[in-house]
C-alpha positions in Angstrom: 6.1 -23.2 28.6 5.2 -19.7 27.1 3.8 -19.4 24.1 3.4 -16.2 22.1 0.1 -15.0 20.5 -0.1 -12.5 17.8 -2.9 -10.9 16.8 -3.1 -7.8 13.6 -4.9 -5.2 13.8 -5.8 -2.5 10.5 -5.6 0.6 12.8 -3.8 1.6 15.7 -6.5 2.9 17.8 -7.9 -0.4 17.5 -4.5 -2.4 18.9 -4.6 0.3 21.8 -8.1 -0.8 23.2 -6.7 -4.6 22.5 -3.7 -3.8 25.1 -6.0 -2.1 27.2 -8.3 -5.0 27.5 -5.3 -7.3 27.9 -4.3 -4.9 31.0 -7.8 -4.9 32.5 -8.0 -8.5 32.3 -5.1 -9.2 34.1 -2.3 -9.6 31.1 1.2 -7.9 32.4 2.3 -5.5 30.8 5.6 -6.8 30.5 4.3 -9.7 28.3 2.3 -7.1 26.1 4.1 -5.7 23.0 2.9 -3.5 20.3 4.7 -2.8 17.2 3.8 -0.6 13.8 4.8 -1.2 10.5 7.9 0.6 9.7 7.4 3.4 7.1 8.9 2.7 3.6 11.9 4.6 2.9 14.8 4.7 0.3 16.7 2.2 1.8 13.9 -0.1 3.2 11.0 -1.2 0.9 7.4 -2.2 2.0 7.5 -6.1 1.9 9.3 -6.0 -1.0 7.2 -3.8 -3.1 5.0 -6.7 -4.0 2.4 -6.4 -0.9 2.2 -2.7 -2.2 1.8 -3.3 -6.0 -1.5 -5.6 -4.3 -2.5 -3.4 -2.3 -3.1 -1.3 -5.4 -4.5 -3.8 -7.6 -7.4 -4.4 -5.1 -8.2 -0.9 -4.8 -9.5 -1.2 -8.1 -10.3 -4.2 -8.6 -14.1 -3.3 -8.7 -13.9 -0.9 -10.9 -11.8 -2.9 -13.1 -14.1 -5.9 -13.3 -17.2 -4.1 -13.6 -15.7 -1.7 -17.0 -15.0 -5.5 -18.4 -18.3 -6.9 -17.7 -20.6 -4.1 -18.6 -18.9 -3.3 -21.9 -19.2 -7.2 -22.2 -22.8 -7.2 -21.8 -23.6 -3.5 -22.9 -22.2 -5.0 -26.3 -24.3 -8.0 -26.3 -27.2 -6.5 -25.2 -26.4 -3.6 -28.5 -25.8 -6.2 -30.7 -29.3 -8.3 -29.7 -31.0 -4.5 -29.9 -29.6 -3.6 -33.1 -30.8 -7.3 -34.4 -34.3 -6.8 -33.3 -34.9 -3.2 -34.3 -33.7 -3.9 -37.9 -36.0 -7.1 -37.7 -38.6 -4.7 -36.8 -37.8 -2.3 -39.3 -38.2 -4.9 -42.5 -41.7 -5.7 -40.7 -42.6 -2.1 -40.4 -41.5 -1.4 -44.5 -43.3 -4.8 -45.5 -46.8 -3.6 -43.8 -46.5 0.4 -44.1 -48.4 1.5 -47.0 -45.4 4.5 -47.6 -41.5 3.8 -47.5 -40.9 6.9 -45.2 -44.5 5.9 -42.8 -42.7 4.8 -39.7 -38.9 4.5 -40.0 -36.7 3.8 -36.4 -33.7 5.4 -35.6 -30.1 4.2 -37.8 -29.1 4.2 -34.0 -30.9 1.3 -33.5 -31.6 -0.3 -36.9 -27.5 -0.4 -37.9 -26.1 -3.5 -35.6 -22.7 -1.7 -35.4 -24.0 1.3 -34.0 -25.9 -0.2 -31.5 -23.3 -2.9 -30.2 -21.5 0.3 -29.8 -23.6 2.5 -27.9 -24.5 -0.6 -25.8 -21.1 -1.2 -24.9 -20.7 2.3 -24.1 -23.3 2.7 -22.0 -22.7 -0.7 -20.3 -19.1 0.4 -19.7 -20.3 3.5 -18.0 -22.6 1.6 -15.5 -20.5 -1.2 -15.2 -17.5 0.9 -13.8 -19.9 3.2 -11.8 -20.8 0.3 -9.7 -17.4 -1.2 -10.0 -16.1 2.0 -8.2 -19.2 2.0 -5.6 -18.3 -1.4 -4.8 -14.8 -0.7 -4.1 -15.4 2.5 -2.3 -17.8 0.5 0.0 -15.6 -1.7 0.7 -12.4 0.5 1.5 -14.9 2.4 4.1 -15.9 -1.0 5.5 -12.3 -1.9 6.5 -12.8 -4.7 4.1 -9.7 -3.4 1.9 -6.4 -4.4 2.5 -5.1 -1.6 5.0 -3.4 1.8 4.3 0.8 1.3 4.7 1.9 2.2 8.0 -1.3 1.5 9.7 -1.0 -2.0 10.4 0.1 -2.7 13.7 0.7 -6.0 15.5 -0.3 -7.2 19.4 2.2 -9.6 20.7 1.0 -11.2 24.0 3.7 -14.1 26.4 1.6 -16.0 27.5 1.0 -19.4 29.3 -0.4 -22.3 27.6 -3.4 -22.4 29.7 -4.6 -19.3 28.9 -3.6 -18.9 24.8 -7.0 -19.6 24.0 -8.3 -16.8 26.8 -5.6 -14.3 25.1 -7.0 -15.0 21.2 -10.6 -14.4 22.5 -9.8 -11.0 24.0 -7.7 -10.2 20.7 -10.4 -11.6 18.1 -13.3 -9.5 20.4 -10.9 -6.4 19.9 -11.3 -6.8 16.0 -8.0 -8.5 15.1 -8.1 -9.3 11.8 -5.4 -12.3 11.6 -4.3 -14.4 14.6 -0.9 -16.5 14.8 -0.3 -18.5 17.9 3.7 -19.6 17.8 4.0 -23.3 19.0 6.8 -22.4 20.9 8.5 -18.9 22.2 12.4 -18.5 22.7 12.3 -16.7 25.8 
């Protein structure tokens, strides 16, 4: 009984070489089909909308979680700065023979002002490597894929060889494989 295997690829050079290795290895090409995601329009949508609106959200993802964590810990890391320096400051007025002998910056002595410049300054290198990390990962091909580049490999195939078929489409870099338990035709 034939069964069909279907393997995704992120790029359509990619699903080329998979047919092409299928071919080589003795695959007809009858039982060989290759299909591309069809372009949104105004009267079709992309998945409806809601692979798209993720697609998005992941994009940024990085960015997004590092603004949230280093203003999180910029402003904790302020606050325990601007508790310390004005700790230090009463020492340094309690020993200092003069009032005005050694005085530290209101930047660091006022609690507010340095919970804010921490959290400032942890926001800033918080989304910096936020956006590195998502920029990495978009080169990578670890993103979800561009619209319209997706493109699936379908392969007919016997049962003996289904698990021949998924090791030439997993060694050609297909990202998801679906093996259907049984084909109509």
């Amino acid at each position: 009984m034939p069964r069909l295997v279907t393997g995704l690829f992120y790029g359509r050079s990619e699903a080329e070489n998979a047919v092409e290795t299928l071919k080589t290895q003795g695959i007809p090409a009858d039982d060989i089909y290759l299909e591309t995601e069809v372009p949104p329009t105004s009267e079709v949508g992309r998945k409806g909308g809601e692979v798209s609106r993720l697609e998005k959200e992941r994009r940024s993802a990085g960015l997004e979680v590092g603004l949230i964590l280093g203003v999180t810990v910029g402003l904790l890391s302020g606050i325990g700065v601007g508790a310390l320096a004005g700790a230090m400051q009463e020492m340094i007025r309690n020993v200092a023979s003069s009032p005005n002998e050694a005085v530290l910056s209101p930047l660091l002595t006022n609690l507010y002002l340095a919970a804010l410049i921490g959290a400032i300054l942890g926001g800033i290198a918080g989304g910096l490597i936020g956006w590195i990390v998502d920029q990495t990962l978009t080169r990578m091909g670890a993103g979800p894929p561009m619209p319209t580049q997706e493109t699936l490999v379908t392969v007919r195939t016997d049962e003996d060889r289904v698990d021949q078929v998924c090791g030439m489409l997993f060694n050609a870099r297909a990202r998801h494989l679906h093996v259907a338990e049984r084909s109509p035709v």
